[in-house]
C-alpha positions in Angstrom: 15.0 15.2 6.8 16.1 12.2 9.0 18.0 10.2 6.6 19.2 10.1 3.7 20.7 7.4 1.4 23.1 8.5 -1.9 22.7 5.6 -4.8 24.8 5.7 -7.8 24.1 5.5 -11.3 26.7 4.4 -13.5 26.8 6.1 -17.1 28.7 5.9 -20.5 28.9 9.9 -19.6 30.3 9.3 -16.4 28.3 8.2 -12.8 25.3 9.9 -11.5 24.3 10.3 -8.0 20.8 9.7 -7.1 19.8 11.1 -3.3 17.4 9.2 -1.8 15.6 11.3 1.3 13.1 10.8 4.4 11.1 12.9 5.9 10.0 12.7 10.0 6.7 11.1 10.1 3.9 13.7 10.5 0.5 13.4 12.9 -2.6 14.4 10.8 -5.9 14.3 12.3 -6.2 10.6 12.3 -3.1 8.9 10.8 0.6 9.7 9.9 2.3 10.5 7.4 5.8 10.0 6.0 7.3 11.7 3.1 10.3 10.6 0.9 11.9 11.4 -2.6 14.3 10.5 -5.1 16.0 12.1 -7.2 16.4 9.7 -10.4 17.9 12.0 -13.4 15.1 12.0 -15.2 12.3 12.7 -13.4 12.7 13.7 -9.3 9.9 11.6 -7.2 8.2 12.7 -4.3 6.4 10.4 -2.3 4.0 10.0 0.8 3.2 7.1 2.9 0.1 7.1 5.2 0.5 4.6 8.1 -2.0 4.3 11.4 1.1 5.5 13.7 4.6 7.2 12.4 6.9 3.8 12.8 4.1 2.0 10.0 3.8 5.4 8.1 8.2 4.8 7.9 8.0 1.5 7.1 5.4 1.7 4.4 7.5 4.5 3.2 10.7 2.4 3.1 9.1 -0.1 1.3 7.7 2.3 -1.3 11.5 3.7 -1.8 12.4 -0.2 -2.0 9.4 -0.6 -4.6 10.1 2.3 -6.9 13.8 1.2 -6.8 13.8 -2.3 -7.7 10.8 -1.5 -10.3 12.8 1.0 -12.1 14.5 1.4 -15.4 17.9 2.0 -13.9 17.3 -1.3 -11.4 16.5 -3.8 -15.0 19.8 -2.1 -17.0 22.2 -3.1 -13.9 23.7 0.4 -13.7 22.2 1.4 -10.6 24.9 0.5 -7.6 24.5 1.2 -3.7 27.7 -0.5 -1.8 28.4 -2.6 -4.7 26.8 -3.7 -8.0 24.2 -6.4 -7.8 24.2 -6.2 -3.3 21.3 -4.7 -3.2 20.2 -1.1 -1.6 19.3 -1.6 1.3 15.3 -1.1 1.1 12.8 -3.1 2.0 10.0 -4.2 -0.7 6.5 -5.2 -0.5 6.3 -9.2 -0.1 5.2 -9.2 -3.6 8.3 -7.8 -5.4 10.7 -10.1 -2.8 11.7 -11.9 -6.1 13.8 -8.6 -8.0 15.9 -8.8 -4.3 19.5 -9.0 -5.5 22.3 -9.3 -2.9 21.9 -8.3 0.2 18.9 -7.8 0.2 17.5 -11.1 -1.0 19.5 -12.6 2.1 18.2 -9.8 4.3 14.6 -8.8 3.5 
C-alpha cells in the first residue's frame, strides 16, 4: 500500500469509517497496473486500473476511487464526510462526472 485515505460515514447508529487504499502500480508484460479498494459497509470494493506507464495506471486509478465515490449511495444521502461535509474528498473524477464536484473539489478538479 502507498496511501491510504480514511472517509467517514455518518450514521443514526453512530459514524462509520470507510478506508480508502492504493496499491504501487505494477509492470505487466505490456502495461501497468494499479490496484485500489474501499471499504464501503456494505459491500468492500476492489478495484484495478490499467494505464500504458504506472503514473497513468495511478491516475486512472484515482479517478476511479473519485468515480465510485461521488456515484455512490452514501455520496447522494450527504452522510459521507472527508475534512468536512459537503468539501469534497479529495479525488479526482472523470471529466464527465465534474458536475457531482462539491467543495473542494469542484474549485480544485
Amino acid at each position: 500500500m502507498i496511501a491510504s485515505r480514511l472517509l467517514r460515514l455518518k450514521l443514526e447508529q453512530g459514524d462509520a469509517d470507510i478506508e480508502v487504499r492504493i496499491f504501487a502500480p505494477v509492470r505487466n508484460d505490456v502495461d501497468w497496473s494499479c490496484t485500489f479498494e474501499i471499504d464501503w459497509p456494505d459491500e468492500p470494493l476492489e478495484r484495478t486500473a490499467i494505464g500504458v506507464d504506472a503514473i497513468q495506471a495511478l491516475l486512472l486509478a484515482l479517478q476511479m476511487i473519485g468515480a465510485q465515490v461521488y456515484a455512490s449511495d452514501h455520496h447522494a444521502s450527504g452522510k459521507l464526510v472527508w475534512l468536512a461535509t459537503q468539501e469534497g474528498y479529495g479525488f479526482p473524477v472523470p471529466s464527465n462526472m465534474r458536475d457531482l464536484l462539491v467543495g473542494d473539489d469542484l474549485k480544485y478538479f
